[in-house]
N, C-alpha and C positions, 0 to 999 in steps of 0.2 A: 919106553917112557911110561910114568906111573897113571893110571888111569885116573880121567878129573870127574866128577860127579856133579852135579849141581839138580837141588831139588827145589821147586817150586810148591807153592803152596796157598793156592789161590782161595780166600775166602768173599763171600758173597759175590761171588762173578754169576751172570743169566749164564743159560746155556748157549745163547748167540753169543756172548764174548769168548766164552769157553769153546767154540768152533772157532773163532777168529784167532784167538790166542796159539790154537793150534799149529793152525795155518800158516800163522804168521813165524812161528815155530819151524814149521818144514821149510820156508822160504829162504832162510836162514840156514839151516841144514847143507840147501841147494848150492846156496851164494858159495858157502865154505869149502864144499866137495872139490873144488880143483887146486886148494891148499893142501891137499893133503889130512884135513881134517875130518874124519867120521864120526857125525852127529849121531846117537842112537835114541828117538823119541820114543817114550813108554805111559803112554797115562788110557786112562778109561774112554772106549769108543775112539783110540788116537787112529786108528786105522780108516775106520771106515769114515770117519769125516777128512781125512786128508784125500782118501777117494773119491770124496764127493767132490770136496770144494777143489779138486787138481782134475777136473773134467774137459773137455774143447769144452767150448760153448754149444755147439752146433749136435753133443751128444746129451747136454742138460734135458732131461724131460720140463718140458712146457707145458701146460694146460693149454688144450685147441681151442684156441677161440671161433667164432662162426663170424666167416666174413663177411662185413654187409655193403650191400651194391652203394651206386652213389644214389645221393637223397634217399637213405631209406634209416628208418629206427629200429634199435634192439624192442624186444615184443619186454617190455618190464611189467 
């Protein structure tokens, strides 16, 4: 079968849509994988944000927050 191509060409997108657009790209990719169909995504940084935003949760780096006792306040 002939290979199908499809280019996008996203102008004024932020860089959060352009992470989500990805994502939402490989989501897609995923769903179609047991059709028989192999998606091959190629654009700038597609890698390493599909790594990021395809993480557990429980491996996301968080910022530690300091936990505070009851009745007590943050020192602001």
């Amino acid at each position: 079968m002939k290979e199908k191509i499809i280019t996008l060409r996203p102008k004024g997108i932020s860089q959060k849509q352009w992470a989500i657009l990805l994502l939402e790209l490989n989501i897609l990719k995923r769903a179609w994988r047991p059709y028989g169909v192999d998606v091959e995504i190629s654009a700038p940084g597609a890698k390493k944000i599909i790594e990021w935003g395809t993480k557990p949760y429980a491996e996301v780096n968080r910022r530690s927050s300091k936990q505070l006792g009851k009745n007590q306040r943050s020192e602001v």
